[in-house]
Steps between C-alpha positions, in 0.01 A plus 500: 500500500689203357224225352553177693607228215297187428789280665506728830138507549449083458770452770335749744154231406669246556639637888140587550321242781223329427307683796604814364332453190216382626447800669547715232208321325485274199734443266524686183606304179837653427488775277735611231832706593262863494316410774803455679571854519079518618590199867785744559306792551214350691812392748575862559279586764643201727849672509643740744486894362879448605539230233324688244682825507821293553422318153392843339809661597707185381306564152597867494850394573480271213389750238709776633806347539519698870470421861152628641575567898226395702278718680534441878197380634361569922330201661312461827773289734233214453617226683548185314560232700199300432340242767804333566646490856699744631747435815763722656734458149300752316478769744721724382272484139177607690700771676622621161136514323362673845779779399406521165153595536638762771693635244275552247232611777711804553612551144125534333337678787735749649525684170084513490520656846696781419294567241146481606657722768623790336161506305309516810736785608458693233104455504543649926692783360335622195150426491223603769181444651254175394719415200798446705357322752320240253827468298695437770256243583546308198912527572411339820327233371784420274806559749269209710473274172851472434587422912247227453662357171858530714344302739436239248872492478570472836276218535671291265821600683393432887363147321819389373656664785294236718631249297814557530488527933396149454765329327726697675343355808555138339171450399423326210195637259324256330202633232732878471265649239217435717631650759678820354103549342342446791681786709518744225141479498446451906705863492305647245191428702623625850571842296173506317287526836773711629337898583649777326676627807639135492621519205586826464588684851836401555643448092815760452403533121151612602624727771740655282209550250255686739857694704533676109143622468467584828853726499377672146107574749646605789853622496693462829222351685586148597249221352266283747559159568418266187206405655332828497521508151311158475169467619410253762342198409344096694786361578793811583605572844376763710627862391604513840744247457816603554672219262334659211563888516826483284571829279543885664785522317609861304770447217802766557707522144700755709859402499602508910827681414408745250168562555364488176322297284711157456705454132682181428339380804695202698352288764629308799451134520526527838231756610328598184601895528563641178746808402585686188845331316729782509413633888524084652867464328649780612363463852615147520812573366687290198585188697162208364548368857567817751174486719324846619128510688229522274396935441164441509373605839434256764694231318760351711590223221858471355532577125785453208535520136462132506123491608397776260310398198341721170125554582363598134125449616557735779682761252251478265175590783759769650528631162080478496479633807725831445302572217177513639706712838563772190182450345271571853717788498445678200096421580566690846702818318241523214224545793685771715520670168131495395412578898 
């Protein structure tokens, strides 16, 4: 890095106020134009890691005689607004942060869920006994980790998202650090004493999670209700109650036309039945807006080319799914041959 010259460094003294010197400690008598290079280095800690690596890559420039492209760096959405007040004006700032932290809530976790997922499927399907049961176990525990660290997300988003209600309402928000803190914090809480059924009983994510080890268990048997899974514990409703027993459900990758297993699978925004590419198009004909009743059976809904989209998750546990269907039945042909 570029040695500050005598001249430089006796103007940056003489900005210096007298407070902040104090502070610092007591004067030093001034020292000759080595030492210099010595008061610039014990100033490096006090500057951003931003300002450093811009500096080092402004010194590589420098001696290269080439432009260095910075490396793009991924903050939090940290709000900084300081304690100043906020009134209806700034609104549409809050509202902007609060979608930030939504954004990169779903960017850094959904990519963890597949993942802990398919491990934990592959543990249900190819190992047995004790083992299995204690690894998935720890898989469990992890799946539950990261939906707590989303939640951490979300709780910065519902506090901004408060926020932002209240100018919109007119309000005026004096002390806004204070107050974005304090409900982060108030949320965090509520969730901490939460039970695990609480928590846990009604997330998608973590349904998704226990619907894939339960398929790879107990083929075509539909899974219990959530709640089943969890045990009970101070606090839960009643088993009995009704408002709880959610789940009973039994994933079909059947395509409704053809009968097989879906490929290219493409699902209706408007009911949520899925159908393999090739079999949907030509029974809906070529026209993206010519309307024909849903094939699945017992759907009455009206569906087009235009409400169709890709499902690649879907393919891809289709795809899972067929494979084990041909595996189970190479177990069953091996037996009739040994019996």
């Amino acid at each position: 890095m570029p040695v500050a010259s005598s001249s430089r460094t006796s103007r940056k003294h003489r900005r210096a106020p007298s407070s902040d010197i104090e502070e610092e400690g007591p004067s030093q008598p001034q020292q000759p134009h080595d030492d210099v290079e010595m008061d610039d280095e014990d100033e490096q800690p006090r500057r951003s890691r931003k300002s450093v690596k811009k500096e080092k890559k402004r010194a590589q420039k420098d001696s290269d005689g080439e432009d260095i492209p910075e490396e793009e760096e991924e903050d939090l959405p940290v709000p900084i607004l300081g304690n100043q007040p906020l009134d209806r004006s700034q609104a549409a700032k809050v509202h902007a942060i609060a979608g930030d932290w939504a954004i990169i809530r779903d960017k850094v976790h959904r990519v963890g869920y597949g993942y802990i997922t398919e491990v934990a499927t592959s543990i249900a399907e190819f190992t047995e006994g004790e083992k299995a049961q204690k690894a998935l176990t720890q898989v469990d525990n992890l799946m539950l980790e990261l939906l707590d660290a989303e939640y951490e997300f979300t709780a910065h988003e519902k506090a901004l998202d408060d926020i932002h209600q209240r100018l919109a309402r007119n309000e005026k928000i004096e002390g806004v650090a204070h107050v974005y803190g304090h409900k982060v914090q108030e949320l965090l809480e509520t969730y901490k004493h939460r039970t695990t059924r609480q928590k846990y009983a009604k997330n998608d994510q973590y349904q998704k999670f226990k619907q894939a080890i339960y398929e790879v268990q107990h083929p075509d048997v539909a899974m219990p209700p959530l709640t089943d899974l969890i045990p009970r514990e101070d606090g839960d409703d009643s088993d009995d109650d009704d408002d709880v027993q959610i789940g009973g459900v039994t994933q079909d990758y059947k395509c409704p036309l053809t009968l097989t297993i879906l490929v290219d699978p493409l699902t209706s925004r408007v009911c949520g039945h899925s159908y393999s590419a090739a079999a949907i198009r030509e029974y809906l004909g070529s026209s993206r807006n010519m309307k024909k009743e849903c094939p699945a059976t017992g759907c009455k809904k009206e569906i087009s080319l235009a409400v169709l989209e890709s499902n690649k998750e879907l393919a891809k546990r289709a795809r899972e799914a067929a494979r084990r269907e041909r595996a189970r039945e190479e177990d069953s042909g091996d037996e009739e041959v040994i019996e």
